[in-house]
C-alpha positions as CSV (number, residue, x, y, z in Angstrom):
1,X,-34.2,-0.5,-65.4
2,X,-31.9,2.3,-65.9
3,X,-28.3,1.9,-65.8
4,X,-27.9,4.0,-62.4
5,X,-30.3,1.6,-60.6
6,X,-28.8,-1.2,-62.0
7,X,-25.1,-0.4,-60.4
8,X,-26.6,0.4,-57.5
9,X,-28.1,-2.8,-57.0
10,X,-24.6,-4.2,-57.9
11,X,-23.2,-2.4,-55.2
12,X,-25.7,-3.3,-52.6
13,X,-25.0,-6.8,-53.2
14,X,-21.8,-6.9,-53.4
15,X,-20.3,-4.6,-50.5
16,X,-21.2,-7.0,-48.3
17,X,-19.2,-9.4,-49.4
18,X,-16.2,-6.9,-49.7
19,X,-16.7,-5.9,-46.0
20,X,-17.0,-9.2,-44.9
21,X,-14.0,-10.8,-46.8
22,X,-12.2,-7.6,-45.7
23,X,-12.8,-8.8,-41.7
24,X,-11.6,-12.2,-42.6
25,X,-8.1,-10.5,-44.5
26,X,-7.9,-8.5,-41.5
27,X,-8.3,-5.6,-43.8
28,X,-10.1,-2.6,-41.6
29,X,-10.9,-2.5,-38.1
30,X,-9.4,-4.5,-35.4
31,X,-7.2,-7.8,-36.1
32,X,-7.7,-10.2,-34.1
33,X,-3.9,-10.3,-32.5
34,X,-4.9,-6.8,-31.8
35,X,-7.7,-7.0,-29.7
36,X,-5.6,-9.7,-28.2
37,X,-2.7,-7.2,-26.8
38,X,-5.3,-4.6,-25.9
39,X,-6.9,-7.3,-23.6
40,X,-3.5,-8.3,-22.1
41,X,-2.6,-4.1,-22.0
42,X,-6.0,-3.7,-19.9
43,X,-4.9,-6.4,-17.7
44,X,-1.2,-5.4,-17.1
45,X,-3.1,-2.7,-15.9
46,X,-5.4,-3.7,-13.8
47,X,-2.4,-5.8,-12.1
48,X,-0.6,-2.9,-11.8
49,X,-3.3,-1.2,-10.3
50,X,-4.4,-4.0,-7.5
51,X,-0.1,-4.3,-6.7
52,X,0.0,-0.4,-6.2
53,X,-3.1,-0.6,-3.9
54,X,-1.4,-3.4,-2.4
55,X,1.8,-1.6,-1.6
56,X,-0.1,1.2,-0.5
57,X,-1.9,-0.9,1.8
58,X,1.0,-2.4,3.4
59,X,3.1,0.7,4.3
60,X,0.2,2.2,5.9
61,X,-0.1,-1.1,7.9
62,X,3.4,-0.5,8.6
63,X,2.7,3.2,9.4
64,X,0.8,2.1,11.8
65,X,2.2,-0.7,13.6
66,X,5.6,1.2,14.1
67,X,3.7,4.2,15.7
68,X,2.1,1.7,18.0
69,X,5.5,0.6,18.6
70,X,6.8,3.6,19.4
71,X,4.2,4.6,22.2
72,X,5.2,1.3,23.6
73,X,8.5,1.9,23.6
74,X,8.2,5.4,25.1
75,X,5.8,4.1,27.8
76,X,8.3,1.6,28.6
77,X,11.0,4.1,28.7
78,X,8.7,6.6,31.0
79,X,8.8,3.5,33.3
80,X,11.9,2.3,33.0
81,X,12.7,6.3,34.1
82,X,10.5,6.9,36.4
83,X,11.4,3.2,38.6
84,X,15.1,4.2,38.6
85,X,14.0,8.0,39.6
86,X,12.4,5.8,42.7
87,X,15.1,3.8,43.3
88,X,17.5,6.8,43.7
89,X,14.8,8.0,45.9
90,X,14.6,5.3,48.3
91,X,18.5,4.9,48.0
92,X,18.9,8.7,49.1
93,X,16.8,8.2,51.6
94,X,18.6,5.1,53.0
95,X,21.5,7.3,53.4
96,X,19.9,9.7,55.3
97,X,18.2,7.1,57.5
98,X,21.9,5.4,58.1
99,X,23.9,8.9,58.7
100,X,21.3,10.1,61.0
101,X,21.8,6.7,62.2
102,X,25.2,7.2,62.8
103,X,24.9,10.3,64.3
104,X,22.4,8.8,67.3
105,X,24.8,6.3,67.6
106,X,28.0,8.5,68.3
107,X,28.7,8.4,71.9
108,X,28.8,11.8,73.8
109,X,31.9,12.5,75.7
């Protein structure tokens, strides 16, 4: 064997073992610790994510509910309005009724 083929066998067998020995040194690639805080990162975010859609869920719930409440409200005032415009009504009328009343009842001299 030529000295060429010979080193190249050595390095074929023992890279390997420098790769490998590397990983366990946390030399190259990812630590362990990490992979660790890019798991906990990606669920921050995902908690962040599900809270925002949560928030964004509940004011338009809100959105909702006090624009029901408001046609209620109106509605209620409409009526409120519109049983006092009746009341007047019948009050004015009472009036009128009792003067004209009053004039039948005036005695003619």
């Amino acid at each position: 064997m030529k000295l060429w083929q010979s080193l190249l066998v050595v390095i074929f067998l023992i890279s390997p073992l420098v790769l490998s020995s590397c990983d366990l040194l946390g030399i190259g690639g990812k630590s362990k610790e990490q992979e660790y805080l890019e798991q906990q990162l990606e669920l921050m975010k995902q908690q962040q994510e599900a809270a925002q859609k949560a928030q964004e869920e509940y004011n338009e719930n809100l959105r909702k509910a006090l624009e029901d409440y408001m046609r209620q409200y109106t509605a209620y005032q409409q009526s409120q309005q519109e049983a006092q415009i009746q009341a007047l009504e019948q009050q004015q009328q009472q009036q009128q009724q009792a003067a004209q009343q009053e004039k039948e009842d005036i005695p003619y001299n």
